[in-house]
BAVEX-568392 format. One record per atom (N, C-alpha, C): atom name; x, y, z; residue number from 0. Coordinates in nm, 3 decimals. Layout:
REM residues N
atom, c1, c2, c3, n
CA, X, Y, Z, NUM
...
REM end
This chain:
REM residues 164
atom, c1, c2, c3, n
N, 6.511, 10.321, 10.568, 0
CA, 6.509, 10.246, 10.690, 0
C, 6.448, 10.332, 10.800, 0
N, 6.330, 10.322, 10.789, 1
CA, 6.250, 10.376, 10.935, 1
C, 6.270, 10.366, 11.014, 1
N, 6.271, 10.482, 11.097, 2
CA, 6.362, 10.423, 11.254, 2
C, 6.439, 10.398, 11.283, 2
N, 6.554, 10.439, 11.241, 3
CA, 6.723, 10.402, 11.243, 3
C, 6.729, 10.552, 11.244, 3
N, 6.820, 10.555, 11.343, 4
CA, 6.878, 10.695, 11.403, 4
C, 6.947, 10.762, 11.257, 4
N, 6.975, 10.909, 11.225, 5
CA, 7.055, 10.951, 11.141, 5
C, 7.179, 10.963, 11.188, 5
N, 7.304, 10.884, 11.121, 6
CA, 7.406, 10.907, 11.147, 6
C, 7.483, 11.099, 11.120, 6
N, 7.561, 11.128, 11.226, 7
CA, 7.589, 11.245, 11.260, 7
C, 7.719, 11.246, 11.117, 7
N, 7.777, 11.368, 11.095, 8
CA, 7.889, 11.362, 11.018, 8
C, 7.976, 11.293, 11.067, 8
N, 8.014, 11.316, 11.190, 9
CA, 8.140, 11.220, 11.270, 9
C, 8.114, 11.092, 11.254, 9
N, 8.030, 11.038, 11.264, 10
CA, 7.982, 10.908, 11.273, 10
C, 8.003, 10.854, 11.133, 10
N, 7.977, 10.946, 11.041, 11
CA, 8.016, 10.889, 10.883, 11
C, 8.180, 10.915, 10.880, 11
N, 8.197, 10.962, 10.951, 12
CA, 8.351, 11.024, 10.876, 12
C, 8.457, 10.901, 10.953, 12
N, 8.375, 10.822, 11.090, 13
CA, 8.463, 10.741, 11.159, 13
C, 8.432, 10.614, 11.061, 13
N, 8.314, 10.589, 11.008, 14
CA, 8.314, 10.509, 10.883, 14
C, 8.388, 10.487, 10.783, 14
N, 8.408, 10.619, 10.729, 15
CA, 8.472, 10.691, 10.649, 15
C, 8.622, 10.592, 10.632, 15
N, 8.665, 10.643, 10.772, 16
CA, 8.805, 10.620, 10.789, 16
C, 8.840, 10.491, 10.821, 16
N, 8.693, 10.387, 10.855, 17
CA, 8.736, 10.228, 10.880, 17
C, 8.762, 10.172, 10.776, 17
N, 8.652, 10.187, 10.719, 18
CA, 8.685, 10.132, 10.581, 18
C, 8.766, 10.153, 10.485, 18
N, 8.846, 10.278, 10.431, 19
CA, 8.954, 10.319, 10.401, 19
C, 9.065, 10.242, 10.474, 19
N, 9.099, 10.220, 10.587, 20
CA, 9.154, 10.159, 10.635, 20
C, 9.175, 10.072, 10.625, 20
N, 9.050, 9.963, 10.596, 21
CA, 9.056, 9.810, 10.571, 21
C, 9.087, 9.788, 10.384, 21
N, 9.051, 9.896, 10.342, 22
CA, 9.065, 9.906, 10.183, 22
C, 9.227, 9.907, 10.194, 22
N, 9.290, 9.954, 10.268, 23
CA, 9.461, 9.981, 10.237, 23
C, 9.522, 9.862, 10.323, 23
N, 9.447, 9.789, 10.391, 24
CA, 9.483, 9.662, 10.470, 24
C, 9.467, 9.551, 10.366, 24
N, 9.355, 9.540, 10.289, 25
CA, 9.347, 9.472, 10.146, 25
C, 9.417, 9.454, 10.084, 25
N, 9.516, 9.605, 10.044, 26
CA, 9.587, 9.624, 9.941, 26
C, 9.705, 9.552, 10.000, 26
N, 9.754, 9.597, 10.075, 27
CA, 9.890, 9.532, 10.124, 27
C, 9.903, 9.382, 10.148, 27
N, 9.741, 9.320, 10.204, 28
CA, 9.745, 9.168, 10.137, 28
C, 9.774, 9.138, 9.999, 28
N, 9.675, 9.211, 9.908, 29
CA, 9.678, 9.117, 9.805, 29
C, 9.813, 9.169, 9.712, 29
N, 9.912, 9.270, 9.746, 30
CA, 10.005, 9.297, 9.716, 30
C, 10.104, 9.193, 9.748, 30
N, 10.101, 9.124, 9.931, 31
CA, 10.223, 9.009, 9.945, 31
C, 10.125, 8.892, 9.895, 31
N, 10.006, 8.873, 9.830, 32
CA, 9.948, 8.768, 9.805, 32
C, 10.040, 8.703, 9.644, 32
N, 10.029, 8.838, 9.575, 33
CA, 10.096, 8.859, 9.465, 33
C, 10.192, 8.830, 9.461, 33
N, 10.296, 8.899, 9.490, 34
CA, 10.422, 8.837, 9.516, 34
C, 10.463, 8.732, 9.566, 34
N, 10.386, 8.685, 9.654, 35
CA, 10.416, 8.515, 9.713, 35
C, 10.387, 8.380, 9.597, 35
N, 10.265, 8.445, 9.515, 36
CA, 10.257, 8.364, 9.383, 36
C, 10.367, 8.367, 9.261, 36
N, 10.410, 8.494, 9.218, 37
CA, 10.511, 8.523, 9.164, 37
C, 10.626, 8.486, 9.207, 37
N, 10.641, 8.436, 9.353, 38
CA, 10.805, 8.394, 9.378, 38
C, 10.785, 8.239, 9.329, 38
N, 10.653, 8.165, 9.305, 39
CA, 10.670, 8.042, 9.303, 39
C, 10.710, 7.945, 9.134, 39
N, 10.762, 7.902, 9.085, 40
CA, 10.750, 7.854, 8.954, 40
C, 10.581, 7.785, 8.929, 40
N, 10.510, 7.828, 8.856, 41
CA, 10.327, 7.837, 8.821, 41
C, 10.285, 7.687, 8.807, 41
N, 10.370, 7.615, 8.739, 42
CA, 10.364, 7.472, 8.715, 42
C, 10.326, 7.377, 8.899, 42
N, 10.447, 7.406, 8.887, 43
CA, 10.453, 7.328, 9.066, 43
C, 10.389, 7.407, 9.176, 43
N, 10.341, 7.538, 9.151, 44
CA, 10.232, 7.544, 9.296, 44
C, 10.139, 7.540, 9.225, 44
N, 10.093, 7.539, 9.098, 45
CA, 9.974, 7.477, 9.100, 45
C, 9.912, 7.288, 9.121, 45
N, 10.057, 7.237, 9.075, 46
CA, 10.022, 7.074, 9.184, 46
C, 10.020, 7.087, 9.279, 46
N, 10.114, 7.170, 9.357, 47
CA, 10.099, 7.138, 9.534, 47
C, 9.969, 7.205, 9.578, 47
N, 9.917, 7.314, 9.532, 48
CA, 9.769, 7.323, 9.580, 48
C, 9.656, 7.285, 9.558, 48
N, 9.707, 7.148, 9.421, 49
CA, 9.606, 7.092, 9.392, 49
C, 9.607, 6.935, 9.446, 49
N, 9.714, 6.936, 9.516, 50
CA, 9.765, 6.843, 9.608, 50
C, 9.744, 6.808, 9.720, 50
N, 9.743, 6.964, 9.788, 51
CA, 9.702, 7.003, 9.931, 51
C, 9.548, 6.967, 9.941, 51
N, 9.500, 7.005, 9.839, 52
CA, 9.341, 7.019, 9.831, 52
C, 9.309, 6.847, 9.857, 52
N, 9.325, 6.741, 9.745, 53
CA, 9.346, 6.671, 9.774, 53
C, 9.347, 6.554, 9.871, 53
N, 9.493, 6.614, 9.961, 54
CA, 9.508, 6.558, 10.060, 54
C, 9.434, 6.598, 10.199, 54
N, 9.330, 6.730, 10.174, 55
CA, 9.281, 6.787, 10.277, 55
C, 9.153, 6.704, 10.270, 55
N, 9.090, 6.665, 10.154, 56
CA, 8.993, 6.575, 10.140, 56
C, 8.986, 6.470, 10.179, 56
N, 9.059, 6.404, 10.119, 57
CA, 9.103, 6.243, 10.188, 57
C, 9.139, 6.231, 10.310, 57
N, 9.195, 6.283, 10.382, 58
CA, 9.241, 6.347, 10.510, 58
C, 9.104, 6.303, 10.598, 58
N, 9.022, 6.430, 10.546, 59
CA, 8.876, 6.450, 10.560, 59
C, 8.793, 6.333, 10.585, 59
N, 8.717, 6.254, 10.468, 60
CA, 8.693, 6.132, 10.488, 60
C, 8.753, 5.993, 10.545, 60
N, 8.849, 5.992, 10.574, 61
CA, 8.930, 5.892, 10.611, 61
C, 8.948, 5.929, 10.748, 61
N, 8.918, 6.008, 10.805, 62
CA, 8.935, 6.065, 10.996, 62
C, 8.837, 6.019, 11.022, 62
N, 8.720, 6.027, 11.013, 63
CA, 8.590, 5.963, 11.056, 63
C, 8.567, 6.059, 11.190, 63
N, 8.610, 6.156, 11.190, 64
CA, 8.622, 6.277, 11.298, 64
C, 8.560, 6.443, 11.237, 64
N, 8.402, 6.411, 11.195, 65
CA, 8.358, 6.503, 11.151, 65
C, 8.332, 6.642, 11.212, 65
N, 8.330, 6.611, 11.356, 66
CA, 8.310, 6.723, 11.434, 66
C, 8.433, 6.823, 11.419, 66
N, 8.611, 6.741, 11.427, 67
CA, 8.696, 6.828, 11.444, 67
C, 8.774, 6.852, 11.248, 67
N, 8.716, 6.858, 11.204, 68
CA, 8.737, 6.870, 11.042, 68
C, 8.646, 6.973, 10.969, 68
N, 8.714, 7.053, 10.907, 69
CA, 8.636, 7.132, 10.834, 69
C, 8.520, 7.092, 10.795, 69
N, 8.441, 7.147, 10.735, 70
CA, 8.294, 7.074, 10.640, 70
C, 8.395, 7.116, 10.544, 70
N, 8.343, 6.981, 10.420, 71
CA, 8.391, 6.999, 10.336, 71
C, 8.363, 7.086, 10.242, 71
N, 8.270, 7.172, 10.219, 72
CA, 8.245, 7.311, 10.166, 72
C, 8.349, 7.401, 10.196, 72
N, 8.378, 7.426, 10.321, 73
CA, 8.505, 7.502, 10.354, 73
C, 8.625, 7.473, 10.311, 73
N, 8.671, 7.320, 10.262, 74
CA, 8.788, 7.309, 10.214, 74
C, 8.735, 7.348, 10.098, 74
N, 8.676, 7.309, 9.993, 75
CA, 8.655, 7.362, 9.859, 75
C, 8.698, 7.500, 9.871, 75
N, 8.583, 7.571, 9.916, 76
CA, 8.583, 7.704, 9.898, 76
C, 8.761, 7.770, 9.901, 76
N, 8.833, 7.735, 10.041, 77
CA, 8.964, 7.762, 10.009, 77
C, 9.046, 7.758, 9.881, 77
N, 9.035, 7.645, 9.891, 78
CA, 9.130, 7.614, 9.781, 78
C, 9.067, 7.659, 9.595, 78
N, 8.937, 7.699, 9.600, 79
CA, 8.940, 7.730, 9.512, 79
C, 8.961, 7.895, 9.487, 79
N, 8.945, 7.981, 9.653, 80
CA, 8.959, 8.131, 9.611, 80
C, 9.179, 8.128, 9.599, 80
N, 9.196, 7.984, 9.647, 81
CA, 9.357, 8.015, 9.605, 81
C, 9.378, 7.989, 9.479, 81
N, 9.286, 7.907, 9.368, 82
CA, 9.304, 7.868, 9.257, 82
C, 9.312, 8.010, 9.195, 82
N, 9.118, 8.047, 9.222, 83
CA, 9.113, 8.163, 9.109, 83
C, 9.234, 8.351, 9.127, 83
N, 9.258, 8.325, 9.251, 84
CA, 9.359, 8.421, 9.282, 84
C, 9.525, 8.383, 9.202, 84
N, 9.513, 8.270, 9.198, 85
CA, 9.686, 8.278, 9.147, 85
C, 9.639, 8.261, 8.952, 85
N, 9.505, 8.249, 8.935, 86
CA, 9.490, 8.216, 8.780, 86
C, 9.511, 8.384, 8.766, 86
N, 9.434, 8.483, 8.829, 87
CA, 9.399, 8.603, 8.827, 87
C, 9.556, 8.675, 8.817, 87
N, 9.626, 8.635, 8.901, 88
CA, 9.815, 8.689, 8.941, 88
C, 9.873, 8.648, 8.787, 88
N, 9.864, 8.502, 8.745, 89
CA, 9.940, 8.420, 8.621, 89
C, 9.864, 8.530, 8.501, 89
N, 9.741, 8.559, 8.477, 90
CA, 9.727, 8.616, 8.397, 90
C, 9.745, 8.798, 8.317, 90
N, 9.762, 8.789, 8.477, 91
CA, 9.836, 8.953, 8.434, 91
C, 9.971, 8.935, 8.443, 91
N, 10.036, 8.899, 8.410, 92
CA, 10.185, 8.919, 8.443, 92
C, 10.230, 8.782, 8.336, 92
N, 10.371, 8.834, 8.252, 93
CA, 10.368, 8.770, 8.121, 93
C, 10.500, 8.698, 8.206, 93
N, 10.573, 8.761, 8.258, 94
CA, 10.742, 8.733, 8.274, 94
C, 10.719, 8.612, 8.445, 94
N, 10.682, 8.488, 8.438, 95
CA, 10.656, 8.407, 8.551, 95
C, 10.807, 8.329, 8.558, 95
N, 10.805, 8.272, 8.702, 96
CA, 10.926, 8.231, 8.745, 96
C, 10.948, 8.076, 8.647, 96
N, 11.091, 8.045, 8.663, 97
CA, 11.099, 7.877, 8.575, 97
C, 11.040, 7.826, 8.662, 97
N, 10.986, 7.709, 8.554, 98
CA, 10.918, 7.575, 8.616, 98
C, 11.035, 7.495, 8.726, 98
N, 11.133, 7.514, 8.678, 99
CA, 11.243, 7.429, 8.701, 99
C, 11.307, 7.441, 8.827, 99
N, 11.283, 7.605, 8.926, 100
CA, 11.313, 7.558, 9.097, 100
C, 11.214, 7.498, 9.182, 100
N, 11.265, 7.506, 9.238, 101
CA, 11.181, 7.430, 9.348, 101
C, 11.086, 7.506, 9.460, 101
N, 10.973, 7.456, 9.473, 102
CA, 10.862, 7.537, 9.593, 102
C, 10.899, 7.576, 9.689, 102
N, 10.863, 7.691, 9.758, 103
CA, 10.883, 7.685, 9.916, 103
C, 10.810, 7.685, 10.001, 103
N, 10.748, 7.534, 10.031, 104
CA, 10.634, 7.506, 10.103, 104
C, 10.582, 7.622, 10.178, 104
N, 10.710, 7.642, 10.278, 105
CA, 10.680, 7.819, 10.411, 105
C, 10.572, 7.907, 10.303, 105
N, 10.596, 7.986, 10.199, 106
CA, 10.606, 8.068, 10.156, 106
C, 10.429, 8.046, 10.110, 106
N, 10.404, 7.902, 10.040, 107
CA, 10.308, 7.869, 10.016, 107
C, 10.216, 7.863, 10.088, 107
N, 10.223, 7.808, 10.192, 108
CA, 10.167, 7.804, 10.375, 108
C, 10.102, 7.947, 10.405, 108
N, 10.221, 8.046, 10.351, 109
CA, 10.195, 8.202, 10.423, 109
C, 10.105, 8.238, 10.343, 109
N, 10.048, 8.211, 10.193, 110
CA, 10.022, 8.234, 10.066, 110
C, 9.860, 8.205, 10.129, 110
N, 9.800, 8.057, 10.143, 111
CA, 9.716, 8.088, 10.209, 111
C, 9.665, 8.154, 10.303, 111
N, 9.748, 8.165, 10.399, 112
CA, 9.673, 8.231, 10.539, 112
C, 9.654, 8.359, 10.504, 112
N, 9.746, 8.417, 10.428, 113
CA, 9.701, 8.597, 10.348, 113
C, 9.597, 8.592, 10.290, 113
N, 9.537, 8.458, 10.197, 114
CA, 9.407, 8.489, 10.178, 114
C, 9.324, 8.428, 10.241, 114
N, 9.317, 8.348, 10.347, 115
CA, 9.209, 8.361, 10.393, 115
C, 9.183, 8.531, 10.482, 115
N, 9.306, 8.589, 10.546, 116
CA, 9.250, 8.705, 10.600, 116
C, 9.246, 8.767, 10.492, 116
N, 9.276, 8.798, 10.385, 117
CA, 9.208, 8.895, 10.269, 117
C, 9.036, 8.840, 10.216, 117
N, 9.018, 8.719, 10.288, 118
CA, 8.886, 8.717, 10.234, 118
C, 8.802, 8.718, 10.398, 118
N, 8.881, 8.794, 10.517, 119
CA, 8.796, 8.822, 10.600, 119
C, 8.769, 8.957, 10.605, 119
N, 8.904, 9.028, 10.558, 120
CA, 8.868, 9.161, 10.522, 120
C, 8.789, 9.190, 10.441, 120
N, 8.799, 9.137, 10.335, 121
CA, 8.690, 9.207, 10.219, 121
C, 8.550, 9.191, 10.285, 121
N, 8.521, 9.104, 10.366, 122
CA, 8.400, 9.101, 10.452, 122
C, 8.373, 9.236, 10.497, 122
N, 8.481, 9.272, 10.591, 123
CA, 8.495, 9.398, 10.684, 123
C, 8.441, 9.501, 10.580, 123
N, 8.521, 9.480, 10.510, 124
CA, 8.553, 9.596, 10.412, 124
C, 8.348, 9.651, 10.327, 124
N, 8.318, 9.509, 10.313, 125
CA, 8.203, 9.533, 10.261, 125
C, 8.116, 9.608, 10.300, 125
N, 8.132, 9.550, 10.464, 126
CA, 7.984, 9.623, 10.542, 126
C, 8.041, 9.775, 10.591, 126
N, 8.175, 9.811, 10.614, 127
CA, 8.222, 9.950, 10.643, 127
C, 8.211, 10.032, 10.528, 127
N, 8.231, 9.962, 10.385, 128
CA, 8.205, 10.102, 10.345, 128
C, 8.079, 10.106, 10.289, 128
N, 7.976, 10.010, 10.323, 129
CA, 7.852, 10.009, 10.310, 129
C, 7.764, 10.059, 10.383, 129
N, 7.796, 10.054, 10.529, 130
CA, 7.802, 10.136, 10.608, 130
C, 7.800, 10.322, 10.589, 130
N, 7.890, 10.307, 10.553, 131
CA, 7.963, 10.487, 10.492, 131
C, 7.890, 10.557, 10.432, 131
N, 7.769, 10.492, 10.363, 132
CA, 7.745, 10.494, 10.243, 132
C, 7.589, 10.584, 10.273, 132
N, 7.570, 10.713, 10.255, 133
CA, 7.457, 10.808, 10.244, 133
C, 7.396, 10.812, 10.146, 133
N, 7.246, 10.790, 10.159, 134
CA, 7.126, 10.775, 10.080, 134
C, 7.105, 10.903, 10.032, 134
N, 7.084, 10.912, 9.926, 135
CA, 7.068, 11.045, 9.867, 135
C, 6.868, 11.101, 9.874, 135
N, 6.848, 10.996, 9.911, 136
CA, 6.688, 10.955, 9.967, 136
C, 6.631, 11.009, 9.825, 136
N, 6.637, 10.985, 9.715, 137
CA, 6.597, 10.992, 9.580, 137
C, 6.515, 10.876, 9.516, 137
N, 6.543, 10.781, 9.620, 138
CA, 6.547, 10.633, 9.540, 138
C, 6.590, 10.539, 9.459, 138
N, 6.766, 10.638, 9.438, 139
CA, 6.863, 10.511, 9.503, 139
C, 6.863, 10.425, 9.551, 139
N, 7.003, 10.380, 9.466, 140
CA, 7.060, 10.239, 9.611, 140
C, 7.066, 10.303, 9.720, 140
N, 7.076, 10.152, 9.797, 141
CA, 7.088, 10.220, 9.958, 141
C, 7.216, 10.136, 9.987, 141
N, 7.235, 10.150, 10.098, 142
CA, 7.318, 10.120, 10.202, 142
C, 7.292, 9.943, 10.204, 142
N, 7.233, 9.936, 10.192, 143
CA, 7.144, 9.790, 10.223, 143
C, 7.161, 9.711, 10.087, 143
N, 7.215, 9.825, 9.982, 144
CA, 7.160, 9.758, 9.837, 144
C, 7.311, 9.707, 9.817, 144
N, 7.386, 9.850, 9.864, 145
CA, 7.570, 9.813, 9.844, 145
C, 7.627, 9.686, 9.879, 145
N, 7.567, 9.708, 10.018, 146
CA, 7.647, 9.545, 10.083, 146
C, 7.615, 9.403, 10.071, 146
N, 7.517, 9.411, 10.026, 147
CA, 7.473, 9.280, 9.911, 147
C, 7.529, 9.290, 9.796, 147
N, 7.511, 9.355, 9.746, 148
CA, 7.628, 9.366, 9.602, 148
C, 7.732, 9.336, 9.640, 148
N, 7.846, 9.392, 9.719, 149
CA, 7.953, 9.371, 9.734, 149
C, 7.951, 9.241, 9.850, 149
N, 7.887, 9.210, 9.903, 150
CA, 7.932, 9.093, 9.940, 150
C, 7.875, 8.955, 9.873, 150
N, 7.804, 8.968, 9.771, 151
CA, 7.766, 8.875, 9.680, 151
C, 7.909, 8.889, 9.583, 151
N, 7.939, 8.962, 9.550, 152
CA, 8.054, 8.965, 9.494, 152
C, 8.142, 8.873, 9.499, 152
N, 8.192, 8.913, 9.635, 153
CA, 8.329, 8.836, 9.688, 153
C, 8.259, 8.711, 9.727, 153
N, 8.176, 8.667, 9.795, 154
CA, 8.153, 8.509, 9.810, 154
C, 8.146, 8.432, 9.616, 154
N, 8.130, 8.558, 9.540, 155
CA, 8.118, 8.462, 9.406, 155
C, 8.234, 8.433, 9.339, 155
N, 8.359, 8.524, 9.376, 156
CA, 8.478, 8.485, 9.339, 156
C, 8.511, 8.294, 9.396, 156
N, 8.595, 8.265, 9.313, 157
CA, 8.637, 8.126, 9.373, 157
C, 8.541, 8.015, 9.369, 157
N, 8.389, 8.044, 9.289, 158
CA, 8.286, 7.939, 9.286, 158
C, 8.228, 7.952, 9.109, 158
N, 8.299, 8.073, 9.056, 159
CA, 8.213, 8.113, 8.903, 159
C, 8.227, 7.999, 8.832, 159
N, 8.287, 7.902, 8.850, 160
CA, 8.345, 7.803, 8.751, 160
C, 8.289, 7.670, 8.777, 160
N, 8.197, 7.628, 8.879, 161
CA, 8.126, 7.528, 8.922, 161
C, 8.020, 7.453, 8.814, 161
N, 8.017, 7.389, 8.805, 162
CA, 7.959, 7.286, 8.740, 162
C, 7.814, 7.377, 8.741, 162
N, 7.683, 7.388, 8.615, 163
CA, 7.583, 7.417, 8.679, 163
C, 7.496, 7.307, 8.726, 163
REM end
């Protein structure tokens, strides 16, 4: 990148430390993300979020209020990075709660909003430690090469399964 100032050590090292930061802000999401799936019996939050979805649609078309309504791309996209996240939780973990209590809507509620900010962080997260990231000027990746990778990444979670 011609003409872009060289970042100083400090300047990498305050990088350094954002992104690390947002990497351990990650973790502690997708740690209560985890557990909020695991408190639920697998059967019944997977109807109610396939419920919610659903009803966020119909909702959708039936308001005739397109301006104050998601696009409907945005509801998809939700509900499917909550799909492939709790398939991802159900499949590592053998010992899941009975089918047989009951949901706790709250809990489910909180379940999303953790991932949508875990999928604003991983944003953060992409370009900081892409950012961070010193060219060995060899002809390497670059800096430029990382954060497309990694943020192609995460927008591909929650869509791999789409119809082609």
């Amino acid at each position: 990148m011609a003409g872009q100032p060289k970042d100083t050590a400090s300047d990498r090292d305050q990088k350094i430390k954002a992104a690390d930061g947002l990497r351990q802000e990650m973790e502690v999401l997708a740690f209560r993300a985890r557990d909020l799936i695991l408190a639920q019996p697998p059967i019944t939050l997977l109807s109610y979020i396939l419920s919610r979805f659903h009803v966020a649609l119909l909702s959708q078309s039936t308001a005739g209020d397109t301006e104050n309504s998601p696009p409907r791309q945005e509801i998809v996209k939700k509900y499917q990075l909550a799909l492939e996240y709790m398939h991802a939780v159900w499949s590592c973990h053998s010992h899941l709660i009975d089918n047989a209590q009951a949901i706790d809507e709250e809990k489910v509620i909180e379940l999303m909003e953790i991932l949508a900010e875990l999928e604003n962080k991983t944003l953060f997260y992409s370009m900081a430690s892409a950012a961070a990231r010193v060219d060995d000027g060899k002809g390497g990746y670059s800096a430029d090469t990382e954060f497309h990778a990694k943020i192609s990444w995460s927008l591909i979670r929650g869509h791999r399964y789409q119809v082609l």
